[in-house]
C-alpha positions in Angstrom: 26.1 38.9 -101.9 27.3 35.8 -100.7 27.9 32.5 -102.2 25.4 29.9 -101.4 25.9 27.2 -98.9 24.2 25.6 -96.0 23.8 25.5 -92.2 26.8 24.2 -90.2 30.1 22.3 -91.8 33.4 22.9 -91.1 36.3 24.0 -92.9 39.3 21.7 -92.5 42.5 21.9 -94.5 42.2 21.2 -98.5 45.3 20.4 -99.6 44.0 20.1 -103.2 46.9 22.1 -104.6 49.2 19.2 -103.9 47.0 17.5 -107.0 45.0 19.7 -108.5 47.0 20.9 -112.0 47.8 17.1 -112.7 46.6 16.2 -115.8 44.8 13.0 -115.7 47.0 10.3 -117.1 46.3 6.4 -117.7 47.6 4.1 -115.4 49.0 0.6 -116.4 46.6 -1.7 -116.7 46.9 -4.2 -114.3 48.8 -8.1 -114.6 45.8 -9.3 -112.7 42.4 -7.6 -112.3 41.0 -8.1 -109.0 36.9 -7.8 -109.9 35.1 -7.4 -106.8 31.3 -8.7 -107.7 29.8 -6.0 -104.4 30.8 -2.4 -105.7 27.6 -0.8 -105.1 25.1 0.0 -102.4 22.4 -3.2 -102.9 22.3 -6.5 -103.8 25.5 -8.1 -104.4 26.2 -9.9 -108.0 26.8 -13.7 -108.9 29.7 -14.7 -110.6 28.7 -15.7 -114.4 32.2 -16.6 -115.0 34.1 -20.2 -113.8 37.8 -20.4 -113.7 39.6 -20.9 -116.9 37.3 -19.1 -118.9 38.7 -16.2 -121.3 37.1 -12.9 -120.7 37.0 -10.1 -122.9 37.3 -5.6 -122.0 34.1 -5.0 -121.2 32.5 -8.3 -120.6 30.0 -9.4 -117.8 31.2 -11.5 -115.2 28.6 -10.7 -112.8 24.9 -10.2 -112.8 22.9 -8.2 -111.1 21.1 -9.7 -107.2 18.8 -7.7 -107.6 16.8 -4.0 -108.7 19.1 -2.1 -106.4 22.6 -3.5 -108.2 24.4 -3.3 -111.4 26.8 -5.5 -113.1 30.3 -5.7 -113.1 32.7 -6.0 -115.9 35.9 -7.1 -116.9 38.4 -4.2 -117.1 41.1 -6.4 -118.7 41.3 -9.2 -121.3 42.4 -12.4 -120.5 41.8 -15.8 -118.4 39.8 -16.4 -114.9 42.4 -17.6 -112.3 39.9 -17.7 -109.0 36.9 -17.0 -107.9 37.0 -16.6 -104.4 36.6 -13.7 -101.2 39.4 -11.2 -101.3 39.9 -8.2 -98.9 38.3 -4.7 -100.3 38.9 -1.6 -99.1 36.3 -1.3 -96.5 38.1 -3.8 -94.5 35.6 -6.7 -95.3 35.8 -10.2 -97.3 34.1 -9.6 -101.0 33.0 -12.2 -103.3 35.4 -11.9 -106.1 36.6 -12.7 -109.4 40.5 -12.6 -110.3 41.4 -12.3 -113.8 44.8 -12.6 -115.6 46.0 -10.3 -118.0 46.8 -11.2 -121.5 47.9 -7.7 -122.9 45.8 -8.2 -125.8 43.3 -5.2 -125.0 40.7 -7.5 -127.0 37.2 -5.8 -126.3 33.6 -7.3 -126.1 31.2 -5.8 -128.8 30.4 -2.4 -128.0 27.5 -0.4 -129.4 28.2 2.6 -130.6 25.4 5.1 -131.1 25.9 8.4 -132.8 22.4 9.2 -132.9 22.3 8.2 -129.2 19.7 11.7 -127.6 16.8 10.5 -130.5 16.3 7.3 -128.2 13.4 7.3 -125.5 14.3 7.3 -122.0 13.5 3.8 -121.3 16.1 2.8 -124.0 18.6 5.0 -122.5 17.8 4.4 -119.0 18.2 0.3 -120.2 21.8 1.5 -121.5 22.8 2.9 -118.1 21.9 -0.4 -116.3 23.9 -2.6 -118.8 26.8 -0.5 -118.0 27.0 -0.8 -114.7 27.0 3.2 -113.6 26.9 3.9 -109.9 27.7 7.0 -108.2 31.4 7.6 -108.5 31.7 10.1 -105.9 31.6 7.5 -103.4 28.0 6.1 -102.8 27.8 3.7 -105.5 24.4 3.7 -105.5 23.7 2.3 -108.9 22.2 5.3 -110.9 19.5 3.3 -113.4 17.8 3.3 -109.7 18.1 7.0 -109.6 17.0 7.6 -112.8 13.8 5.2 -111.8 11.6 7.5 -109.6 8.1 6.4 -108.8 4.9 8.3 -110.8 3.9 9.9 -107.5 7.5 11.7 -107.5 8.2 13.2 -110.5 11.6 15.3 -110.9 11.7 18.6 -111.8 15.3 19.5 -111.1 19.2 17.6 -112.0 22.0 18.3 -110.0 25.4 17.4 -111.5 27.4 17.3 -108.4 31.2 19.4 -109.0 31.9 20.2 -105.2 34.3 17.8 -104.3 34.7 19.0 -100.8 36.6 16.2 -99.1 39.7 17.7 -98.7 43.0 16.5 -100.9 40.6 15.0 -103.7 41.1 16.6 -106.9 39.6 14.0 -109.9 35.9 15.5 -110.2 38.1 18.7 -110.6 40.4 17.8 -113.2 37.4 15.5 -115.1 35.8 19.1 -115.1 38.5 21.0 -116.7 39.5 18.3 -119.1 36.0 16.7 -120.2 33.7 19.8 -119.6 31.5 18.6 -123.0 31.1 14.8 -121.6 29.7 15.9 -118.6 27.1 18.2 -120.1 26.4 15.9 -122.2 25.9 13.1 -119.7 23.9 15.9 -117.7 21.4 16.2 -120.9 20.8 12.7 -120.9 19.6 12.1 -117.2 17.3 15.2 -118.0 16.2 13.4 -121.1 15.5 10.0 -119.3 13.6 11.8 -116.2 11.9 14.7 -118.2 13.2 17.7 -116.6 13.7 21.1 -118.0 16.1 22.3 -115.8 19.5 21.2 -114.8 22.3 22.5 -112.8 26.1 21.9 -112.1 27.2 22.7 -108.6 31.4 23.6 -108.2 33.0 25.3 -104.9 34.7 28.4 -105.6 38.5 27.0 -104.7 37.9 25.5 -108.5 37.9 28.8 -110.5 38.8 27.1 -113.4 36.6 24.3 -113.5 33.8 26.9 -112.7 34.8 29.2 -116.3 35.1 26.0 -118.2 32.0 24.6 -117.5 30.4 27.7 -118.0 32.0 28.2 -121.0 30.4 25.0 -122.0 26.7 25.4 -120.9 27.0 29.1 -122.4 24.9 28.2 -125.2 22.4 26.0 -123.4 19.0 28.2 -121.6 17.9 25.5 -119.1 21.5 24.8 -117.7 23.1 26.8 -114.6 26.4 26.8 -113.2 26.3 27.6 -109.4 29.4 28.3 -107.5 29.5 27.5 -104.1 31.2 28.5 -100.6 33.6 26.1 -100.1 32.8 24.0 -96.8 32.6 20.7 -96.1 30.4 18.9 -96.6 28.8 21.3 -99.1 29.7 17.8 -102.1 26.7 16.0 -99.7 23.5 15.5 -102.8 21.3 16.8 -98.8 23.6 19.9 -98.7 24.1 20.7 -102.3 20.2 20.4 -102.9 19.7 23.0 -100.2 22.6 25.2 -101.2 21.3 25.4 -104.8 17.6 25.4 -105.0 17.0 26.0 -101.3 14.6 22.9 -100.5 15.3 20.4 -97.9 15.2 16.5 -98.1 12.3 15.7 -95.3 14.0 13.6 -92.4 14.3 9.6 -93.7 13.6 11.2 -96.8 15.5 10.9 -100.4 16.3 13.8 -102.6 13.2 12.3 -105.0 11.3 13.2 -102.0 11.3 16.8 -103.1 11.8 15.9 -106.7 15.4 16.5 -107.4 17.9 13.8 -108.7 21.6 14.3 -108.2 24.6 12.7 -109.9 28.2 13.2 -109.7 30.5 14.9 -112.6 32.2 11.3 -112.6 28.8 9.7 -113.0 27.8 11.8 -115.9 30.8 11.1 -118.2 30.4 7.8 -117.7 26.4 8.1 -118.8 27.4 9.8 -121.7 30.3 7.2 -122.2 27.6 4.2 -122.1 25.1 6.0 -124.2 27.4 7.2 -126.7 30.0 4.4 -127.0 28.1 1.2 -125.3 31.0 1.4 -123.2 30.6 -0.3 -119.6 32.3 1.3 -116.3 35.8 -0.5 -116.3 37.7 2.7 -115.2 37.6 5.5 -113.2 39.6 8.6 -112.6 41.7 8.5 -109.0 43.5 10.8 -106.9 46.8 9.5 -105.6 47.9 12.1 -103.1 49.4 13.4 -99.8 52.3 14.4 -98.3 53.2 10.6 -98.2 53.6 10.4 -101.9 56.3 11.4 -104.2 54.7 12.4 -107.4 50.7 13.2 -106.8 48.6 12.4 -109.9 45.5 12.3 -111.2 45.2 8.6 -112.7 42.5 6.4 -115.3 42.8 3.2 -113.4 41.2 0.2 -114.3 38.7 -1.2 -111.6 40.6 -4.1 -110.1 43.9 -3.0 -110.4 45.7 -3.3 -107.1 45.8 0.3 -104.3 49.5 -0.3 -104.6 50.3 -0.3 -108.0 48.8 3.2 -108.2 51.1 4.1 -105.6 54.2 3.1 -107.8 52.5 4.9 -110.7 52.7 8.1 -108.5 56.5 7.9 -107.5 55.9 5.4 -104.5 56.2 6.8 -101.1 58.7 9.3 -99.7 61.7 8.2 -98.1 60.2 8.2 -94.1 56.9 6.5 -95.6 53.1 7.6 -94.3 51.9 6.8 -91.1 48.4 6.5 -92.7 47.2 5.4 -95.7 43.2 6.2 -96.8 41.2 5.0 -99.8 38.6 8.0 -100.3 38.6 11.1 -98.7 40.6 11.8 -95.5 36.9 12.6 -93.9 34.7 9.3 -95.0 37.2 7.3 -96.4 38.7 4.3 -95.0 42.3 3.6 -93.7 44.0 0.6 -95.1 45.6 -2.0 -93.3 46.7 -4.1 -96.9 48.3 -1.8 -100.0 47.0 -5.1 -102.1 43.4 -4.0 -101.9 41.7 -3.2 -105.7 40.3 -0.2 -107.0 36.7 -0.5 -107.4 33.8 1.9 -108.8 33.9 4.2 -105.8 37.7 4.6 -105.2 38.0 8.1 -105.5 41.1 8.6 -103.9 44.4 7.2 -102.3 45.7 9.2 -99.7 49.3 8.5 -98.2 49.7 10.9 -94.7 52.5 11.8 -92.9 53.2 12.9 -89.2 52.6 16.3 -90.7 49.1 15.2 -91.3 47.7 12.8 -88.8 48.6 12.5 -85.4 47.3 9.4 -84.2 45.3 9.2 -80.9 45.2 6.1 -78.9 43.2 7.4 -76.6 39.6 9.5 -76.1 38.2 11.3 -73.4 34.6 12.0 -71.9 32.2 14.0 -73.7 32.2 17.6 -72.0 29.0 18.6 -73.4 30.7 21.0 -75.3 28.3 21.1 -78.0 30.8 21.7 -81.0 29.6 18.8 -82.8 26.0 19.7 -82.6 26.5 23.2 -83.6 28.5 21.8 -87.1 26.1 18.9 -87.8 25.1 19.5 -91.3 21.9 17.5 -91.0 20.8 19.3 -87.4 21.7 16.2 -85.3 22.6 15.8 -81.2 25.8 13.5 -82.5 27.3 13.7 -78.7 24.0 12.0 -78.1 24.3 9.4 -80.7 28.1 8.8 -79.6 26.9 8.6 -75.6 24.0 5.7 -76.5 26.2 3.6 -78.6 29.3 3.9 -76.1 27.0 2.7 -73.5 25.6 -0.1 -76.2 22.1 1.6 -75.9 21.8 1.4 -79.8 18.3 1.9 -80.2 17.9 4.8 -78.3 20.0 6.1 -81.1 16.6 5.9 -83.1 14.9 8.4 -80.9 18.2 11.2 -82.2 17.3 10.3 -85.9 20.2 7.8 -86.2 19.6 6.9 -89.7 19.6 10.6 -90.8 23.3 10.8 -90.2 25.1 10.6 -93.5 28.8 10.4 -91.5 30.6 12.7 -92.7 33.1 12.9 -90.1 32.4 16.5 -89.1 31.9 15.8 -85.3 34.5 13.6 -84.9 36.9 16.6 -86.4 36.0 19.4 -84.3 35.5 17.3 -80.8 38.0 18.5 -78.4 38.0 14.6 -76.8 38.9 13.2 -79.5 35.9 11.1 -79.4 35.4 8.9 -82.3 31.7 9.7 -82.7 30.9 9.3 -86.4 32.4 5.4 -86.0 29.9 5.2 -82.6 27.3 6.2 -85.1 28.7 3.5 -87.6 28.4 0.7 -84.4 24.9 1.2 -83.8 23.8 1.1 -87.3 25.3 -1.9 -87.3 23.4 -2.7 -84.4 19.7 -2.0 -85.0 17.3 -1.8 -88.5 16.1 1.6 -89.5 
């Protein structure tokens, strides 16, 4: 029989074994904490914080702008030096906070909370959003939200998400192997806070140890499953992972509490179990620094705000010819970097330095041959040479009749096109370009 998976995907090269049996180590901390106050999908925060004042590991210097947001923290101790925009790795200005390090490692008051799974779920759900959780495998949509469904959609099912398909990515791996208990643990308590009676960890197969080790660690619990899955990307999407494992599908425009599943990442769940447990707030985050492009690929605890190229340093700097690309995220729906000075934020999940090996640039596209390639992959059952056709021609809505806001971009089309057509960033212009 075998493994589960979905309709379309593609299967491009993994290169995870470049990464993938480095133990996570902890990176420096940074000599100045670059604290972007936008590191999640929603409302931006406002500064709390004015220069000169001395900030504590752990502290708030940014408030929530709204229900869809979280705070942000200070992952260092020491002094405000500006407040001002700074580039982030999306290419954009962010509202920012820059703070000095002082070495001390002087923490705000934590609560810790032994008897933390006897608390009701609004109290734990209250903890999460004091935190500052967000999805760490890249979304950053902030997960008290998640954990907030309306009475008319109640959840019957948790999905901890282990796939980690984007290729070259290795942290949700390594967190597995090392941290299995964490996880489950963090996995109990979004079942606790949303009621459910059954939850399930989803891990493709190229992670054989991860897989035993997490079942090793649910062996005594009934009501969790481990599923392994066929690897194929994007089988780590929460659309494709809901229909690989309990074979229901998110309704078009529709969320996964749609169908009354919540999903979280491996990442995600430590850190639940981290706030619950410890009172500790999201200052750091396990990252890949990887490719061809790098001397020494590791597996890194970096502090949010410490700068893309210290991590590079950390990891034996670049070889001797240098990359010819450099991607925070994925190589699929990450972004490439024009500035190394760039911080780490809540959903830097990887650095990627690529070599001519790797990525051959292409200056140039062609016409779309009406191939179909691209519709035949689509994981979500879209026309993308349709969507890329309209927004080359700046017809942007029309891209609303082909279910434009049902694309998720994951890069599939734009790999397998024989034009080299750049249709997932099309899809990204006319988004910009119309409201859903």
């Amino acid at each position: 029989m075998g493994l589960s998976t979905f309709e379309g995907g593609i299967h491009p090269p993994e290169h995870k074994e470049l990464a993938e049996h480095s133990a996570i180590v902890e990176a420096k901390a940074p000599s100045r904490a670059i604290i972007p106050l936008s590191q999640h999908i929603g409302a931006p925060c406002e500064s709390i914080v004015e220069i000169g004042k001395e900030v504590k590991k752990g502290e708030v210097v940014g408030n929530p702008g709204g229900f869809v947001s979280a705070p942000v923290h200070s992952s260092v101790s020491g002094k405000v030096i500006a407040i001002g925009d700074f580039p982030a790795s999306n290419g954009r200005m962010v509202p920012s906070v820059v703070i000095e390090n002082d070495s001390k490692e002087e923490w705000a008051p934590l609560k810790d909370d032994p008897d933390y799974m006897s608390r009701n779920a609004d109290e734990l759900r209250e903890m999460i959003k004091n935190a500052g959780i967000v999805g760490l495998g890249g979304a950053t949509f902030p997960s008290h939200v998640k954990l907030s469904p309306p009475k008319e959609k109640p959840i019957d099912a948790v999905i901890i998400n282990g796939a980690e398909c984007e290729p070259y990515l290795t942290a949700d791996h390594r967190l597995m192997v090392e941290s299995p208990k964490e996880v489950v643990e963090g996995l109990k308590i979004v079942m606790k806070v949303l009621g459910v009676k059954k939850g399930y960890i989803g891990i493709e197969s190229n992670k054989p140890d991860a897989a035993r080790i997490m079942s090793e660690a649910v062996a005594g619990e009934s009501n969790i499953e481990v599923h392994v899955l066929q690897v194929k990307y994007p089988q780590g999407a929460e659309k494709m992972l809901i229909k690989s494992i309990l074979d229901r599908e998110v309704p078009a425009g529709g969320l996964p509490m749609d169908i009354g599943v919540v999903v979280h990442n491996v990442g995600t769940a430590l850190a639940i179990y981290e706030a619950c447990r410890f009172g500790k707030p999201i200052i750091e985050r396990i990252v890949t620094v990887t490719g061809k492009g790098i001397k020494e690929p590791k597996n890194l605890k970096v502090r949010i705000g410490t700068p893309v190229s210290q991590l590079i340093e950390e990891a034996g700097g670049f070889i001797d010819d240098g990359p010819v690309k450099v991607i925070i995220g994925g190589p699929m729906m990450g972004f490439a970097q024009y500035s190394l000075d760039v911080p780490v934020t809540k959903g830097t999940s990887g650095v990627i330095a690529m070599t001519s090996d790797e990525y051959e640039p292409t200056e140039k596209f062609g016409p779309c041959i009406r191939c179909g390639r691209c519709i035949d992959i689509c994981p979500m059952g879209l026309m993308p040479s349709m969507l890329s056709l309209f927004s080359e021609k700046g017809f942007y809505e029309d891209c609303k009749e082909y279910n434009l806001f049902d694309c998720f971009e994951c890069g599939s089309c734009t790999y397998v096109c024989p034009s080299k057509r750049p249709i997932v960033q099309f899809v990204r212009l006319a988004k910009s370009m119309v409201k859903p």
